[in-house]
BAFI-668238 format. One record per residue: residue in one letter; x, y, z of N, C-alpha, C in turn. Coordinates in steps of 0.02 Angstrom, whole numbers, plus 50000, padded with zeros to 5 digits. Atoms other than C-alpha are relative to their C-alpha. Last residue first. Layout:
<sites>
AXYZXYZXYZ
...
</sites>
This chain:
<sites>
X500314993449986518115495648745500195002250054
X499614996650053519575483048719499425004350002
X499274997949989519105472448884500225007449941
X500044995949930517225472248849500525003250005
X500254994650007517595466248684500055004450048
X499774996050059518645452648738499715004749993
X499464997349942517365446548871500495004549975
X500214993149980516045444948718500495003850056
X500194996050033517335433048645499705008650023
X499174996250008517585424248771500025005749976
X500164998749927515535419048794500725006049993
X500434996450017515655414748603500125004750067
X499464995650025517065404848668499745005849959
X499564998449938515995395248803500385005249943
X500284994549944514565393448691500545004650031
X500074991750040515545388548526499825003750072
X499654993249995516385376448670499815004249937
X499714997249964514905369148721500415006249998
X500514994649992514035366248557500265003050068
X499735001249933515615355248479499535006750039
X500475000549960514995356748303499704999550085
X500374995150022516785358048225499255002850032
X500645001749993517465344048342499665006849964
X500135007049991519295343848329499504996949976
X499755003150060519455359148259500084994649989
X500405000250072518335366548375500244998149934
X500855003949991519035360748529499884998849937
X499785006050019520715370248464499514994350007
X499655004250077520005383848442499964995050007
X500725000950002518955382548651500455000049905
X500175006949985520795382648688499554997549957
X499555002850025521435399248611499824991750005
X499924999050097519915407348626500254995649996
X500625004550027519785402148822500004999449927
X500215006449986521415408548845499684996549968
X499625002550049521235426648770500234992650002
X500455001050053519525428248901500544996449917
X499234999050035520345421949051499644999049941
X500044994850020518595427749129500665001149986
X499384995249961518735413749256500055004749955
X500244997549940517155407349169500125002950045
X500564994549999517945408048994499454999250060
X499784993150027519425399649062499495004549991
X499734996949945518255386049149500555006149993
X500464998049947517475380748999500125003650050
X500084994350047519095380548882499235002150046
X499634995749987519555367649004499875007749988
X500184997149927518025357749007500655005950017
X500724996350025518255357048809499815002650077
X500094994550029519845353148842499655003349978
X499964996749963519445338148944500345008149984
X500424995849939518535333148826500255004550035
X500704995850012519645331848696499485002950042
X499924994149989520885323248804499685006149948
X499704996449915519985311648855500195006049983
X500584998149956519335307348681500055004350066
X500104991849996521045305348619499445001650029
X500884999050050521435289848672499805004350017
X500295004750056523305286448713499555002949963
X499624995350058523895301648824499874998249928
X500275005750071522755294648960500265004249929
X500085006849960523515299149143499934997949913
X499385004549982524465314749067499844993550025
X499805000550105522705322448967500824996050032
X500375005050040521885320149141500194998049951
X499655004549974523285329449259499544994349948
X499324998650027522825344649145500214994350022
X499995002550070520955341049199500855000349947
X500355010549999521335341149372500104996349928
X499345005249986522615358749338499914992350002
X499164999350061521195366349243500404996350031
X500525004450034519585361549397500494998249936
X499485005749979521065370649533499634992249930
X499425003949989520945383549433500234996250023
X499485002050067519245385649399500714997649993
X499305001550005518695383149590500304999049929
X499744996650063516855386349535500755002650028
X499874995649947516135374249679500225008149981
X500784998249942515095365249544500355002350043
X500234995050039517085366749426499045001850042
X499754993550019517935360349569499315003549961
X500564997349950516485344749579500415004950021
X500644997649998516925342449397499825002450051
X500064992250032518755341849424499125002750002
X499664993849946518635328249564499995008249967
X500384998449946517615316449465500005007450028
X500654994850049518665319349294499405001350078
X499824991350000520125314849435499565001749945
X500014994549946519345300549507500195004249995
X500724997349991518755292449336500285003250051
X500404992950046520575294849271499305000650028
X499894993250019521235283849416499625006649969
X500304996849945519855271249417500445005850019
X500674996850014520075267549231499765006750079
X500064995550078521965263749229499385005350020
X499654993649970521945253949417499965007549947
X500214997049930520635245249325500345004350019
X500424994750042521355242149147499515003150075
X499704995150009522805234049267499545005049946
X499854998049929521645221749364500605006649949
X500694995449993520625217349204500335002250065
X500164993150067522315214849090499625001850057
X499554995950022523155203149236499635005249982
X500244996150081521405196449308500625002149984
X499345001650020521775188749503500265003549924
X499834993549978520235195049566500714999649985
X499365002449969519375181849461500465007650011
X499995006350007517465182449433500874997950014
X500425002349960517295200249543500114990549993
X499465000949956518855205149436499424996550057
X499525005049999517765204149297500324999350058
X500305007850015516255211449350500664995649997
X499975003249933517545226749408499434992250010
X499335003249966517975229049238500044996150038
X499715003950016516375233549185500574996650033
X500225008949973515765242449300500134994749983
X499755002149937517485253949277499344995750022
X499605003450002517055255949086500314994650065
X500305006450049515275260349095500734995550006
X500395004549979516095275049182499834993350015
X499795001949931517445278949106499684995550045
X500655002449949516365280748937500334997150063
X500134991749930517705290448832499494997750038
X500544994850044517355276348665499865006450050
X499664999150039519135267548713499425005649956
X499494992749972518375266748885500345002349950
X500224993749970516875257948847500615005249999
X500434996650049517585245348722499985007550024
X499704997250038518935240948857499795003849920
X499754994549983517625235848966500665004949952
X500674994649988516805227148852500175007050043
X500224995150085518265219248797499655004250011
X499054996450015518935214348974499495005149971
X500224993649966516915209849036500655002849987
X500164995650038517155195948876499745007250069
X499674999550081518755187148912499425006049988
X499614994849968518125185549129500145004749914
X499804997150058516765174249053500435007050017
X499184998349969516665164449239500025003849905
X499714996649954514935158349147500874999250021
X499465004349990514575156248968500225003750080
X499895006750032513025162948906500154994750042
X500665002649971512785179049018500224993249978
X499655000849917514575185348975499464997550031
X499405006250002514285179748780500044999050084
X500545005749980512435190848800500654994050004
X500544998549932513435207448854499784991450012
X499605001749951514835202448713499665000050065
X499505003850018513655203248553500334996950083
X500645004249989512725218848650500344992849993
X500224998749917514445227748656499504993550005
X499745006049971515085223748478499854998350094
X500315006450017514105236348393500034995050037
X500824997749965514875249548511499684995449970
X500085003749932516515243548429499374999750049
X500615000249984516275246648252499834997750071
X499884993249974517975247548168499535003850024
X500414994850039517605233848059500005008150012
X499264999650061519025223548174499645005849945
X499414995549996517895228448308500414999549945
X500284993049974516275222648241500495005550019
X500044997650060517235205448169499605008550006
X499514999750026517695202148343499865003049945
X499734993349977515965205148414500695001549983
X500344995650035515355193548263500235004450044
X499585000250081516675180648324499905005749983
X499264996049984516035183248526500415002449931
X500074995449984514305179548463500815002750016
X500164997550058514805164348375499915006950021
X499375000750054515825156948526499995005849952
X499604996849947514195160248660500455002149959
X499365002649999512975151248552500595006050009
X499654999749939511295156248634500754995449983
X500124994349969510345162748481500355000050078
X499535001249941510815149348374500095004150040
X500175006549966509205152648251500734998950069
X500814998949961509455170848243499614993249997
X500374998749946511085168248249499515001750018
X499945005349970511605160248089499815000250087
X500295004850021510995172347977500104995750049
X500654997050002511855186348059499354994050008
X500245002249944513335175448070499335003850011
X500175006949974513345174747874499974999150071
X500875003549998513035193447886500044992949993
X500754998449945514455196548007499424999349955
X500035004449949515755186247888499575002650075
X500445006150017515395195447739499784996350073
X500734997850025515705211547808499794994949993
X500534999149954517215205347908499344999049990
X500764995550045518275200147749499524999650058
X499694994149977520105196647842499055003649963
X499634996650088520295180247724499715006250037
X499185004850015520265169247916500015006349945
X499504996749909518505178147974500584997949979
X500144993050011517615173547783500565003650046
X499295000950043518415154147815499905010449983
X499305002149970517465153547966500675003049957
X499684995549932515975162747922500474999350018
X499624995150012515925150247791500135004950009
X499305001550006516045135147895500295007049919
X499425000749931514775143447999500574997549962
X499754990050005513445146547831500754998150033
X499834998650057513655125647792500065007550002
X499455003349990513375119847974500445004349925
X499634995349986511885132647943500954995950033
X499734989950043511245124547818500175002850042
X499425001250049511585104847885500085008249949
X499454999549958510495110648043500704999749940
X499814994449963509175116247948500625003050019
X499914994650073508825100647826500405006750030
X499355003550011509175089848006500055004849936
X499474996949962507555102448086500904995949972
X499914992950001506465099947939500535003450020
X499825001850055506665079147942500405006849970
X499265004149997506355080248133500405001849918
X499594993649967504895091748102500754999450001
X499854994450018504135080447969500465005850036
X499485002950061504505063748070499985006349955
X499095001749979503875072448226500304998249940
X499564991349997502265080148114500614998250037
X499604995550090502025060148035500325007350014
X500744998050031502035051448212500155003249931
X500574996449993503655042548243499345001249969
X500635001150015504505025048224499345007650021
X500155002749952506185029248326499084998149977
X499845007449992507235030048179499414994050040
X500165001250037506755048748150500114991449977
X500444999449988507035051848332499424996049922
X500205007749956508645044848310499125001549984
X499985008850031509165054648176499534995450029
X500684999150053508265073148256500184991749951
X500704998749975509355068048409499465000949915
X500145008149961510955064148344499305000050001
X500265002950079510725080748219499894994450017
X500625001150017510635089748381499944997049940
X500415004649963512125081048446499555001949975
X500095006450002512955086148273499794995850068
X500315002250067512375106548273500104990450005
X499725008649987512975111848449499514994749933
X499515000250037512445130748419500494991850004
X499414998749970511765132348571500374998249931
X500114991749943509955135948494500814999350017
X499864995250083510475117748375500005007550043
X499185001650022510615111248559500005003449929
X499614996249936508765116748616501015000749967
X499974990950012508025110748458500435004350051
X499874997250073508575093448466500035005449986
X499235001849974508245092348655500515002049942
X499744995849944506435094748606500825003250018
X500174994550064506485083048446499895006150071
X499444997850064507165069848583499945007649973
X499444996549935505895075148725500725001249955
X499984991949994504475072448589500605004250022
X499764993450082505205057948514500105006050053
X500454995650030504885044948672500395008449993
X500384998150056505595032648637499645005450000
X499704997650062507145029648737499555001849948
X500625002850051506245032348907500375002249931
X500535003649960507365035549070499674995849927
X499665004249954508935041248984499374995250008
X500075006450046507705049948860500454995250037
X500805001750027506825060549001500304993649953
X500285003349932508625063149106499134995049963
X499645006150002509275071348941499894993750050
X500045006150049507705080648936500554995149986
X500515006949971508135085149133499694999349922
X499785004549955509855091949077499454996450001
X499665002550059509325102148920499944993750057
X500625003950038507985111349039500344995349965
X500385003449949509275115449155499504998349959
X499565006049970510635120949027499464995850034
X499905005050044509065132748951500334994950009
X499465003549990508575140449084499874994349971
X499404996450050507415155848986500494996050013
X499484995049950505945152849129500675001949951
X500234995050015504785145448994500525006050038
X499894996850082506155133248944499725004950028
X499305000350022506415127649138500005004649955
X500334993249966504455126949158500825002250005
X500464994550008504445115749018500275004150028
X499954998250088505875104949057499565006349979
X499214996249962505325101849235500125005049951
X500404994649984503665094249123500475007250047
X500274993850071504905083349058499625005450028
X499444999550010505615077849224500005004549935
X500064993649959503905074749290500705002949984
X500774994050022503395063849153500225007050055
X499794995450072505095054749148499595005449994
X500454996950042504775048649341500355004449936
X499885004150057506355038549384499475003349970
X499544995750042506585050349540500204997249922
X500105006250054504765046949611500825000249957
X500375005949980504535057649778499954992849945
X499815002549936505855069649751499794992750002
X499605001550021505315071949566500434994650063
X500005007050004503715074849634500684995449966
X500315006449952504125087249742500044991749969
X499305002949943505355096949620499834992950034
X499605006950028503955097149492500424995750027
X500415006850023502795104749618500364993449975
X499965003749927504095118749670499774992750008
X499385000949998504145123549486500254994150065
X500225007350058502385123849453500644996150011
X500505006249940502585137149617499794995349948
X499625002949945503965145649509499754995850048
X499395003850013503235145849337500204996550061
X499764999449928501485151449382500614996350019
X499284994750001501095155149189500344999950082
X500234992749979499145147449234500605005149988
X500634998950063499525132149102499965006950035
X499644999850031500935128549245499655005249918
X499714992350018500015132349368500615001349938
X500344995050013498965117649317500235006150004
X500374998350091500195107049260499725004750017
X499264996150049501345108349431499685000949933
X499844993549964499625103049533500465004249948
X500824995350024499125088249427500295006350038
X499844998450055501185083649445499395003449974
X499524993249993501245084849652499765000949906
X500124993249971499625076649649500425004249981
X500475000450077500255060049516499845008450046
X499334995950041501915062949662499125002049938
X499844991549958500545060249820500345002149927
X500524995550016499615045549709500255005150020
X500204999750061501315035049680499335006449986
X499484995850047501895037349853499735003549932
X500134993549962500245030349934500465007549966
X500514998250028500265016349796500045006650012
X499724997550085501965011149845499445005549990
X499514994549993501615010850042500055004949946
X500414993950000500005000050000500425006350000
</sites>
């Protein structure tokens, strides 16, 4: 009678986990599945249904796992295959899912599994066929090509970690780094401990003047290993210059101009590399001259701004501003 007693509490836990399951109540369908999994651990039915509430939740590893657990248990049944099938083509793992859509098609299915199966192996052998020439595209130095064949190839392999990192490669080599952000955002989700892509990212940011952006970055990485060569010395790098653009700005809100000039003077010697920095911070320079009413100064600066950056709306202001100071002076 023991068995039985078991047997009806888990059939509960699984009527329970369907229905909120149908209601969108992922996490308490969730709790359900657990139970009966507890209570039966050879159950396939509650293992698949895991699966479900897994997929709807976006965890994909954990859904992969308990359909591998589903055909372990039960070699026939398709669905979990042709399931499992699709999930792995998504990771970009093209010949287990081709295992899977074989077998399934071995395994005496219904006619839409044997059509889907048949659909999904046609699929998998076209984009085996883009990827190897994305491959050879990335090798002969031809980017363009080789981001729209991954184009193509990621909006079915939407969680292959590798391919995304390629296309953020081929984004920078294009000379398109801000492209390459998103690309590298979803690689560091992907694939965990991805110390490789919070570098880049951070080193995106800071090569586009985004300090900021640059120093959360970083510090993700060093969070996954505090040991980091590059992400422990683009740190000390970043967190420098951010504390002295900090420090000048909250000069220039106190209107300490000169001490806000000497910060930003120490800014263009921390980062001599990438110009950005020191663009700006000559634009904040040429700011604070024509606010200190060093009107021949500011000209001279707030120029050079503008030859950088023709459109540069600050410093026309600020040297417009000069300007009128000038006048003043010579009437």
């Amino acid at each position: 009678g023991a068995e039985c007693g078991i047997n009806a509490e888990v059939e509960k836990q699984l009527e329970m986990g369907k229905k909120l399951l149908a209601a969108g109540q992922l996490a308490d369908a969730l709790s359900h599945f657990h139970a009966a999994i507890e209570g039966d651990s050879d159950n396939y039915i509650a293992y698949y249904r895991r699966a479900t509430v897994y997929l709807a939740m976006g965890k994909s590893k954990a859904a992969i796992r308990d359909l591998s657990k589903v055909v372990e248990l039960k070699q026939d049944f398709t669905s979990a295959r042709l399931q499992r099938g699709h999930l792995l083509l998504k990771q970009g793992k093209f010949d287990e899912a081709e295992d899977d859509f074989k077998n399934v098609l071995k395994s005496n299915p219904s006619n839409n599994e044997e059509k889907e199966a048949q659909t999904q192996l046609t699929k998998s052998d076209e984009l085996q066929r883009l990827h190897s020439q994305a491959l050879s595209a990335y090798q002969q130095e031809d980017y363009e090509a080789a981001i729209s064949l991954l184009d193509e190839i990621l909006a079915v392999c939407v969680w292959d970690a590798e391919l995304r990192e390629l296309r953020a490669e081929c984004y920078i080599k294009e000379g398109e780094p801000s492209k390459a952000i998103s690309d590298l955002k979803a690689a560091a989700k992907l694939k965990s401990d991805n110390t490789e892509a919070f570098y880049k990212i951070s080193r995106i940011y800071y090569q586009l003047g985004d300090h900021e952006l640059s120093l959360s970055e970083v510090r993700e990485c060093l969070k996954l290993d505090q040991d980091h060569k590059q992400c422990f010395s683009l740190y000390k790098q970043v967190k420098k210059l951010n504390k002295q653009i900090e420090s000048a700005e909250e000069f220039i809100r106190e209107g300490r101009y000169e001490d806000a000039i000497s910060k930003y003077d120490s800014v263009m010697k921390t980062e001599p590399e990438v110009p950005i920095y020191a663009t700006r911070a000559k634009e904040r320079i040429c700011h604070c001259l024509s606010k200190n009413q060093q009107a021949t100064e500011a000209i001279k600066v707030c120029t050079e701004v503008l030859q950088l950056e023709p459109t540069n709306v600050n410093a026309l202001k600020d040297r417009a501003e000069a300007y009128l100071l000038e006048d003043l002076y010579e009437e």
